[in-house]
C-alpha positions in Angstrom: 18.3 -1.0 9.1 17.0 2.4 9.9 17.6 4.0 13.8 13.9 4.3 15.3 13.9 7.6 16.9 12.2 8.1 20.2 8.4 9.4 19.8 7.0 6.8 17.4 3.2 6.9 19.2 3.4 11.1 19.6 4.1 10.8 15.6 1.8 8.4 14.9 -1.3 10.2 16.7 0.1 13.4 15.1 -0.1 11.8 12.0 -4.1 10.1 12.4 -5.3 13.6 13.9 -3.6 15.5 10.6 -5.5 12.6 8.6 -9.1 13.4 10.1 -8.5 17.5 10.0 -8.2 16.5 5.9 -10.9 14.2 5.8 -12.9 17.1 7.6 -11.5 20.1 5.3 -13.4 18.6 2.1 -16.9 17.2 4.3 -15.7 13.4 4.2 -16.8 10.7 7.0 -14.1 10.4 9.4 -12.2 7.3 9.1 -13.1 7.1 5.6 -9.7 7.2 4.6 -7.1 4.2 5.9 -3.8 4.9 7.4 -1.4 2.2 6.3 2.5 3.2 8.1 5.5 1.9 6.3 8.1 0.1 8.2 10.5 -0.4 5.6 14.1 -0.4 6.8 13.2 0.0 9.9 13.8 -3.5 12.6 11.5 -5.7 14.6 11.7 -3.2 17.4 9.9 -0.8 14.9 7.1 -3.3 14.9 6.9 -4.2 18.2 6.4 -0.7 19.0 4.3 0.0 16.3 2.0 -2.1 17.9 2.0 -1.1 21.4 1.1 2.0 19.7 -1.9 0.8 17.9 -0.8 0.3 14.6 -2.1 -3.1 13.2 -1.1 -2.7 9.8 2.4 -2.6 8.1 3.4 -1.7 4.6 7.2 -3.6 3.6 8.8 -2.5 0.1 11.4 -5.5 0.2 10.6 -8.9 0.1 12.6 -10.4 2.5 12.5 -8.0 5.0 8.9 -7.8 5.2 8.9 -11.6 5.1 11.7 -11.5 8.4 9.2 -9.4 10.0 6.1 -11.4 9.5 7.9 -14.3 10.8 9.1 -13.1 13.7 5.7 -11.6 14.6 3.9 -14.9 13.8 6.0 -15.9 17.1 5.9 -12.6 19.0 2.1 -12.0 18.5 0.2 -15.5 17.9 -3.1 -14.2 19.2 -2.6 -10.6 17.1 -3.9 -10.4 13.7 -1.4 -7.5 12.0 -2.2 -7.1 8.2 1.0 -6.9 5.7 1.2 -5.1 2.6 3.6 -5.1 0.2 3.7 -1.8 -1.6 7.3 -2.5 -3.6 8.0 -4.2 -7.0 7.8 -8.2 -7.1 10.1 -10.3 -8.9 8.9 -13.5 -10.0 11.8 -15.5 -8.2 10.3 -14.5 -5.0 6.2 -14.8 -5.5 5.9 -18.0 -3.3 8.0 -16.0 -0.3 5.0 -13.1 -1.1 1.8 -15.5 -1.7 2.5 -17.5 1.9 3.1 -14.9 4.1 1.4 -11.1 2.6 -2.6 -9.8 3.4 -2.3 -7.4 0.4 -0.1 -7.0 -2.5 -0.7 -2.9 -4.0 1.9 -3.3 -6.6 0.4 -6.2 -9.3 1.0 -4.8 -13.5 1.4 -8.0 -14.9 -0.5 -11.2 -15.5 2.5 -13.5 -14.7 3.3 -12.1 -11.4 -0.3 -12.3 -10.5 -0.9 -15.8 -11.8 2.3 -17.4 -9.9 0.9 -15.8 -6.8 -2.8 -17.3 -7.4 -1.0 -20.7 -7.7 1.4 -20.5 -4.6 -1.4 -19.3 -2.4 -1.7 -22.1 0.1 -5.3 -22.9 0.1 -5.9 -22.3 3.9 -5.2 -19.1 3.2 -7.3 -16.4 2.4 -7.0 -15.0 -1.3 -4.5 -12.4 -1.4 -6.0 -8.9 -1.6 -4.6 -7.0 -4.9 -4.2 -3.6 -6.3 -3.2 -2.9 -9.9 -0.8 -0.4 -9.7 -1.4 2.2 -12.1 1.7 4.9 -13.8 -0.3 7.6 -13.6 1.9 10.1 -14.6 4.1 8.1 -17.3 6.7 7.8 -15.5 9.3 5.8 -17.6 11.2 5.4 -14.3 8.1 3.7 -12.7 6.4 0.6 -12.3 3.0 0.2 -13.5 0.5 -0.3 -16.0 -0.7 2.9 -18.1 -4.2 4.0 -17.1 -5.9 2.6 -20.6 -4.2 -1.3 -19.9 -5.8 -1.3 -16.4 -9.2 -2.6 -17.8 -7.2 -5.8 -19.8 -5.2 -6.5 -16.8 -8.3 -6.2 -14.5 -9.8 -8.8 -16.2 -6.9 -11.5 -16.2 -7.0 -11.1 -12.2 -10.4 -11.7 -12.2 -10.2 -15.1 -13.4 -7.7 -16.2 -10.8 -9.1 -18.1 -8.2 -6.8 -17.0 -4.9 -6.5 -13.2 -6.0 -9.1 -10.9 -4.7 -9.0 -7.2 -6.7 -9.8 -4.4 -4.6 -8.6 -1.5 -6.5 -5.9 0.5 -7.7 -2.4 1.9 -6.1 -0.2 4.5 -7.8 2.6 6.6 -7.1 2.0 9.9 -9.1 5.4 12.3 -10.0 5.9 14.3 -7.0 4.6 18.3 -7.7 6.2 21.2 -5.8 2.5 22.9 -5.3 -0.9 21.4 -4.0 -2.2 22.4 -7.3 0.5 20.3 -8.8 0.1 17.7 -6.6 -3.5 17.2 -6.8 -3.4 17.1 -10.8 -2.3 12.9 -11.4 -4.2 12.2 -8.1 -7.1 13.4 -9.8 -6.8 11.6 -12.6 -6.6 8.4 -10.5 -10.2 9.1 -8.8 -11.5 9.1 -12.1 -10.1 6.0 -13.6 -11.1 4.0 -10.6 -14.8 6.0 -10.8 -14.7 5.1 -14.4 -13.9 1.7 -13.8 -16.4 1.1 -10.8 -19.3 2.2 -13.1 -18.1 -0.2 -15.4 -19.1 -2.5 -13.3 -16.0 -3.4 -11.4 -16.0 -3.8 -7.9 -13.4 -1.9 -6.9 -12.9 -0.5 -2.9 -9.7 0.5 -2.5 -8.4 3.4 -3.9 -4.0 3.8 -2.6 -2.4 7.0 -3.3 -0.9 9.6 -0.7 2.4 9.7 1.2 4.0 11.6 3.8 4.6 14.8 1.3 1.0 14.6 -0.4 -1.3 13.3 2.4 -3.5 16.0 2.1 -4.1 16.1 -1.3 -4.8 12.8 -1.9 -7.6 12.3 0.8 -9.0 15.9 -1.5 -8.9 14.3 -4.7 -10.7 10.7 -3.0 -7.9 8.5 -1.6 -9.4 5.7 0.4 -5.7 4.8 1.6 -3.0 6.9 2.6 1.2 5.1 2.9 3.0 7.1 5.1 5.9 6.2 6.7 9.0 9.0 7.2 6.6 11.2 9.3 5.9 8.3 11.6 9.0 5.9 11.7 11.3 9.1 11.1 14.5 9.1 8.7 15.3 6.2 6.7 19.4 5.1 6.1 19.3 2.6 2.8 21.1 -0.1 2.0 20.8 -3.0 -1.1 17.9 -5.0 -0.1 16.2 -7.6 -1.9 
């Protein structure tokens, strides 16, 4: 696990105030864009701070941390209602673990994960918000569908029961100038424009880290993932 450095709410207020001076720059409605932090590899203690800070959202990348976590906060915070996302790849051996426990799942591009996670939802549940997450840049390193396969995949979620699809996540090739940057973010706005005037209902638009915040609430993010310049350095180790 990952050392929590002192300063977590200083960072995190640091962090919402640099998120409305972008919303601001380019005229949109403050609190237009959602800040999702990312406590991966970072403990409990990170959470449990996280929310005396005012954070009521988490984004996990490993399964069975994120799962750890939201167990332990089932029992630390009955009364709380904290919203988990899990923004990391999904193997099909661990779906169930994902479908009984996650709010949100941004990293769906292919039927059969999504269909093993419609089935394992336990019905008490609310269906499990989805994102189909979108290789933007072709990326042969990356997950993802390309940006012409999102409509066929679209429409195979649609048709499962305990999947609710809000939208589309990506993780565009990092540039090394804001013109750079902006370029693939761009190119997401106007799939998921594209798409919603086609006739889907699309909300949720996920793109923008720590290193590209700014950029993405410019091109028309509606959900920035940031979680070095609040939670600090990472240290990684094999996780699953």
């Amino acid at each position: 696990m990952s050392e929590l450095k002192p300063g977590l709410c200083s960072r995190f207020t640091e962090i919402k105030n640099k998120l409305k001076e972008a919303e601001k720059s380019v005229d949109r409605k403050e609190g237009s864009v959602e800040l999702l932090p990312v406590s991966k590899t970072f403990g409990i203690e990170a959470i449990i701070e996280g929310v005396k800070c005012g954070m009521t959202s988490f984004g996990e990348n490993y399964v069975q941390e994120g799962c750890s976590k939201i167990d332990l906060c089932r029992n630390l915070f009955p009364n709380n209602s904290l919203t988990w996302h899990l923004i990391g790849p999904l193997q099909s051996n661990k779906t169930r673990l994902v479908a009984e426990r996650f709010d949100w799942v941004q990293t769906i591009d292919r039927v059969k994960i999504a269909q093993r996670l419609s089935d394992q939802r336990p019905a008490e549940m609310r269906p499990l918000n989805v994102l189909i997450e979108v290789n933007i840049s072709n990326q042969e390193s990356k997950s993802g569908v390309a940006p012409e396969q999102v409509r066929a995949l679209a429409d195979e979620l649609l048709k499962m029961p305990n999947l609710k699809l809000r939208g589309l996540m990506c993780i565009p090739e990092p540039g090394e100038t804001p013109e750079e940057k902006l370029i693939p973010l761009r190119a997401m706005k106007t799939l998921f424009d594209r798409l919603k005037e086609e006739g889907y209902e699309f909300d949720t638009l996920s793109m923008g880290m720590s290193g590209d915040m700014a950029e993405a609430v410019q091109a028309g993010s509606t959900m920035v993932r940031v979680g070095t310049a609040i939670f600090g350095p990472r240290q990684y180790t094999t996780q699953g």
